[in-house]
N, C-alpha and C positions, 0 to 999 in steps of 0.2 A: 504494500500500500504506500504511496506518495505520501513523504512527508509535510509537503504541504499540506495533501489534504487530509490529512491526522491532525495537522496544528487547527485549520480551520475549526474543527470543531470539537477543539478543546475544550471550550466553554459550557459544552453541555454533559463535560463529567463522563462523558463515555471513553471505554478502552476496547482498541479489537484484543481479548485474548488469547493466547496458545493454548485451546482446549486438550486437554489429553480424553481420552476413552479407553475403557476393556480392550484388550488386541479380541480378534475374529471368533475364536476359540471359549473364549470365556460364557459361563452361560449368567445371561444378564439380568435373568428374573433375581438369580441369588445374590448377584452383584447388589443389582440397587437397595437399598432399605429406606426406611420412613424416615420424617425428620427426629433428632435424637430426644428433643420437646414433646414429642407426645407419650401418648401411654406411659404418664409418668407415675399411677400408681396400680400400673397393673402389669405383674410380672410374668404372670404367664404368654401375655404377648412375645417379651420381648425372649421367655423362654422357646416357645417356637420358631422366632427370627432362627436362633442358636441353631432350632434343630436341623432346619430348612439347610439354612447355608452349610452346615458341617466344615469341612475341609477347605471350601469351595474359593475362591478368589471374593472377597465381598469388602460392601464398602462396611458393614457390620465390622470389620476388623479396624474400621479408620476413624469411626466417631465414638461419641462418649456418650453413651444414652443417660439419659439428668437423670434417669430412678437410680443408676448406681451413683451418684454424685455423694452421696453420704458413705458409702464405702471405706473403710479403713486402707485401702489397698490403691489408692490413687495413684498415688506417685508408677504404681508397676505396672497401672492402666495404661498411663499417661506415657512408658518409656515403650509401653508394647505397640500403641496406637503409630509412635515415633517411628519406632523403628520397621514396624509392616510398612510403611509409606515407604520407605529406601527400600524394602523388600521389591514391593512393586515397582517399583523405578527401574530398578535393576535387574529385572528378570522379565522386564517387556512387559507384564501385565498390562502396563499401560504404555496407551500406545498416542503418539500427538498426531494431531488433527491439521495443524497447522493456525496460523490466525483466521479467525472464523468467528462468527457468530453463529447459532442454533436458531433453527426455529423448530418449535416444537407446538404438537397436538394429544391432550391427556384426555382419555375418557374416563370416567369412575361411575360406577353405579348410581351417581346423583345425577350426573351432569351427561348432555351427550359430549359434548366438546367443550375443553379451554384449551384456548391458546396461548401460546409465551415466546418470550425471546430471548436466551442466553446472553449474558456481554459481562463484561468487566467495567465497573465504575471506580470512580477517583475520589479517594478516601477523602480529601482535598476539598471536597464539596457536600461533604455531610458532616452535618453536625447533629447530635443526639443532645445536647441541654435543652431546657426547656426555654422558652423564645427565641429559640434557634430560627433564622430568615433565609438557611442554605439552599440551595437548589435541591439535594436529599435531604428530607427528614424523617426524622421519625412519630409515627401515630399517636403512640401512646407512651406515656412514661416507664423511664430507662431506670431499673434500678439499679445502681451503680454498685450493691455486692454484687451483682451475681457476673460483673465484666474480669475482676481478675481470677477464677480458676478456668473460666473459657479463656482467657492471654494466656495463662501457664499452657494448656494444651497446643496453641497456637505457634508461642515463641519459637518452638523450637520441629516445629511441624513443616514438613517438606513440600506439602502438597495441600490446596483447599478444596473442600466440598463444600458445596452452596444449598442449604435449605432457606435462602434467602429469597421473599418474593418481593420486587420492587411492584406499585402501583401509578400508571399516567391515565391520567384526567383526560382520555383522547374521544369525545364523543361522534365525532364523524368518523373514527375508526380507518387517521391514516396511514397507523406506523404500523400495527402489527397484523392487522388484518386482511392486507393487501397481500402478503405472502402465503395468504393460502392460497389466491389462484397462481403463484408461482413454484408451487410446490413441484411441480411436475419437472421441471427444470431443475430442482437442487437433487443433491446426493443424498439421498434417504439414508441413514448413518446407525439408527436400531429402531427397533421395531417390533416389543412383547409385551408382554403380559409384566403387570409388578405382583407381587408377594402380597396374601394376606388382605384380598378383595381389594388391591390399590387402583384396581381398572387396567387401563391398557396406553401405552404411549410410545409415541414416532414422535422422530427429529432425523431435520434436512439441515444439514451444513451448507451454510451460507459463506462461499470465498470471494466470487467476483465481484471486483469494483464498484460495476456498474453498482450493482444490488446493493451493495452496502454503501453507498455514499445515498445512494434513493431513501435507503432508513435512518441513515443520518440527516440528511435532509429534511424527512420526516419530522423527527425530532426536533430539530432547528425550526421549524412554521409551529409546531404544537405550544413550543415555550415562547416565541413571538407572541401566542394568540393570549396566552398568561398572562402577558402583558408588562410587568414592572421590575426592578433590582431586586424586589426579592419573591422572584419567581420560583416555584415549587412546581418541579419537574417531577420528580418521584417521590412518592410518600410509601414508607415501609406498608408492607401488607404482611408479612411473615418473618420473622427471621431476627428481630431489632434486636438481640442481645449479641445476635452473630454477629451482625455489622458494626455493632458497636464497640465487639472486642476485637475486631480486624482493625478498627479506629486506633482504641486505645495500643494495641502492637505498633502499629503505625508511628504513633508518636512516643512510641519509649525507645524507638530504632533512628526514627528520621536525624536527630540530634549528631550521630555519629557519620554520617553520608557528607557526600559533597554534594555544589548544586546541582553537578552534572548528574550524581546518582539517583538524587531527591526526585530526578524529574520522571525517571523511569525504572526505579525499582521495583519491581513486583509486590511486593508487600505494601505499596500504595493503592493499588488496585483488588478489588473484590470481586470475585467471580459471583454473579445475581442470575436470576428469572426476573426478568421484566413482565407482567398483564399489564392490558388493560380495564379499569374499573368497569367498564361498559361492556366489555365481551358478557354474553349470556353466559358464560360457564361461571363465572365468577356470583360464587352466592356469599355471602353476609350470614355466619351463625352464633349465636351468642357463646359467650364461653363463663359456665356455670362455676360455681365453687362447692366445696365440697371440705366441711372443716372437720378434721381428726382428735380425739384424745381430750374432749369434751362434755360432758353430760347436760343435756336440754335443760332442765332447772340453774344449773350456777350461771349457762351461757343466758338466759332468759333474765336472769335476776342483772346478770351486766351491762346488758343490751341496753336495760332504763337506766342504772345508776349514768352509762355512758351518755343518753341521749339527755336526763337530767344535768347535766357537768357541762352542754355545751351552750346552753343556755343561748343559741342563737333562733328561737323560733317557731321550730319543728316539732311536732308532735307525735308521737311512737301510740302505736295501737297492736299489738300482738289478736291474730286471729285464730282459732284453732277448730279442725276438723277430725271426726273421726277415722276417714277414710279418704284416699287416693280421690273416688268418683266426689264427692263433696266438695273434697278442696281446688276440683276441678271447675264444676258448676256454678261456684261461688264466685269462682273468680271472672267468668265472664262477664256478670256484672260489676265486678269490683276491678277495674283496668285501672293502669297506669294513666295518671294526665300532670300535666304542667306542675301543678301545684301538692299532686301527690303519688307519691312512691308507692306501689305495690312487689312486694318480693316474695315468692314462694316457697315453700320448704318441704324437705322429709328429714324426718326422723327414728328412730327405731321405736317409737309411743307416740306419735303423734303427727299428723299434717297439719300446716298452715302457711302464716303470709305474716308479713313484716310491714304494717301498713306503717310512712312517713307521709305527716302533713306539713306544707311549706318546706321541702328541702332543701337543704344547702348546697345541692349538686345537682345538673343537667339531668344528668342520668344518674338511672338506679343501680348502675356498676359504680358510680362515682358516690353512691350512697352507702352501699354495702362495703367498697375496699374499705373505705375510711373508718368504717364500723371492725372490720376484718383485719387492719392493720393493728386499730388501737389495744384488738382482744389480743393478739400474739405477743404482743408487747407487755402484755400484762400478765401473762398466763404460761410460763414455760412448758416445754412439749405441748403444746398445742399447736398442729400444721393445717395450713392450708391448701389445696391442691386445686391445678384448674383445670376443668374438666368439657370434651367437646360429647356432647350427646346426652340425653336426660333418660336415657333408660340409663348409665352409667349414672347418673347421680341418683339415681331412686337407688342401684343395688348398693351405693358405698353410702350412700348417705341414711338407708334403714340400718345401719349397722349400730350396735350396741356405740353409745360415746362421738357418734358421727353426728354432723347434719348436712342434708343438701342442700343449696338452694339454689333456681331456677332464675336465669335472667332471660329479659327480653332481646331479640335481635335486633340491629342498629339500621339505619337505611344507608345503603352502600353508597348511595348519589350523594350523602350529604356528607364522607369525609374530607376530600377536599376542602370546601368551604369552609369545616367546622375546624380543621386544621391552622387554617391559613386564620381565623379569626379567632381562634379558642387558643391555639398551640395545640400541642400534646393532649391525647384524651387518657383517659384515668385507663393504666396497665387492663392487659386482658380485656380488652370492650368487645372484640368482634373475632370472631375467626372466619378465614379464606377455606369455609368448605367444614365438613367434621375431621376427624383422627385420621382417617384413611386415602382422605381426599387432599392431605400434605404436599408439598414435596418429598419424593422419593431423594436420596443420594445418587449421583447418575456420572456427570461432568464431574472433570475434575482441572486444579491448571497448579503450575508450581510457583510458590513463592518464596523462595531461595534464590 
């Protein structure tokens, strides 16, 4: 690619990367896995992953699934994760692509078709604090424990996998969706089935020129129509702790580079999934909580002392049903609106709803974290976990000491906007799809 036309359109954060892929040989269903964020408390998932893969070449051997994240055994995880990457390297497993962009086509059992597009972005132009104005940012807020034991695994990591989904605001649908009818024309590059009802997915390696300055181009009119200096090109959809500890690597390295190297290190750049907001595959699902190592009477009795202490307003109304169908029925007439919060629950003795009048928050995620932050804080061994699908929350949240609760989905038109005027929305508001409907591990590119 002409360096001119690299520099051209530097401005919009994009990198062509050196994709590497599986060599020929390898089989791809075992290769790919979920992102390491989901099924994070259920281990017989990720005991099947084990079983599946066995021996096999898999990216299962190159991330860190977060349920082991409490493991006493990290450090061995983390040297084993290390060194399989130089394993692959070295033995072909992976095999480069050359500079390329992807386009790709995922079916799941929800969706017929989302579409995406591979690329590397420039760390350079994301920022993750809050009122961040960068051309990348991120959705929802960034907790800053959880970016250094994903840099430990990072630092010293040879190669990156991306369960990262970037989101563009493209509603005439000019950058991504014009290469489906080009599809025919690229090199179809895999082409199977994923593991564990993940659906089905194809990608065409995008090399020539032409094409790729046409989507860079693309690019360039979509952030024109944006409009102003702090234009918001890409907003996280998936991934923002990943990206954010590719950040923080970023700037604990850049320090020791010259300019020359700053400009084009690999460790600057992030290998991402680009959607767009607007494709019909792209659904909006809430993401539920589900809180451990509690019993419904002491969390009940904190819930008011907590909503008493903040004395800004709000009024708590605890609702309780005997049954699943009750707390169903009840609540059609009892909806969420502006002025009050409805939150649902299970428990192992009881169904109900979390009624807030006059809330302090937009939303009823930004009503419950701050309820769910202040109890962990207050209450050792008490965890929270977050949860995509509500028959999972019914079975972990009937459990003895557990509770569920049920949030609403968000409207997917309005992050954008609510971004650009809100900032950041309160951690976990939305997810891209349920558990399965993720990003797979797939692409891979070195950053060394």
């Amino acid at each position: 690619m002409n360096n001119a036309i690299i520099n051209r359109f530097t401005n919009l954060g994009i990198h062509i990367p050196e994709i590497l892929l599986p060599a020929e040989n390898i089989d791809m269903t075992k290769w790919s896995v979920v992102a390491c964020d989901q099924y994070t408390s259920e281990l017989n998932y990720w005991n099947e992953v084990e079983s599946i893969v066995g021996d096999s070449p898999s990216t299962y051997r190159l991330i860190f699934p977060e349920i082991f994240l409490e493991e006493e055994n990290q450090e061995d995880r983390i040297k084993a994760i290390n060194n399989k990457m130089k394993e692959y390297l070295e033995n072909n497993i992976l095999s480069s692509q050359g500079p390329c962009f992807i386009y790709l086509e995922r079916e799941t059992s929800s969706t017929n078709m989302r579409k995406g597009l591979v690329l590397a972005v420039d760390l350079e132009k994301y920022d993750y604090h809050k009122g961040s104005k960068s051309l990348i940012r991120a959705t929802e807020g960034t907790v800053l424990e959880r970016i250094p034991p994903r840099v430990k695994i990072r630092e010293n990591a040879s190669i990156e996998l991306p369960h990262i989904m970037l989101l563009i605001d493209d509603d005439k649908k000019t950058v991504i969706e014009p290469l489906a009818d080009k599809k025919k024309y690229l090199d179809k590059i895999y082409d199977f089935d994923l593991m564990l009802n993940g659906g089905h997915i194809r990608g065409y390696r995008i090399t020539d020129e032409d094409t790729i300055i046409s989507i860079l181009q693309a690019f360039e009119q979509l952030a024109r129509t944006k409009g102003n200096s702090d234009t918001l090109l890409f907003a996280v959809g998936d991934g923002n702790h990943s990206l954010a500890s590719a950040k923080a690597h970023w700037e604990n390295i850049k320090p020791s580079l010259s300019e020359s190297e700053k400009s084009c290190h690999p460790a600057r750049f992030a290998l991402v999934e680009v959607c767009n907001v607007h494709d019909e595959g792209i659904v909006f699902e809430p993401i539920h909580r589900v809180v451990f190592g509690i019993g419904y009477n002491t969390f009940m009795t904190y819930i008011r002392e907590h909503f008493e202490e903040l004395s800004i307003g709000s009024k708590l109304e605890i609702v309780e049903y005997a049954d699943k169908s009750s707390m169903e029925s009840n609540l059609k007439s009892m909806k969420s609106s502006t002025d009050t919060h409805v939150i649902p629950f299970v428990t192992s003795c009881v169904y109900g709803a979390i009624k807030v009048k006059n809330p302090a928050h937009n939303l009823e995620v930004g009503t419950l974290q701050s309820l769910l932050d202040s109890l962990i804080s207050r209450y050792a061994g008490v965890k929270v976990d977050y949860i995509h699908g509500e028959d999972i929350v019914m079975r972990l949240g009937s459990k003895e000491n557990n509770i569920g609760f049920f949030l609403p989905s968000m409207n997917k038109h309005d992050l954008f906007k609510t971004v650009i005027m809100e900032g950041a929305l309160p951690r976990k508001t939305f997810s891209m799809g349920e558990a399965n409907e993720k990003r797979y591990y797939l692409e891979c590119r070195s950053i060394k």
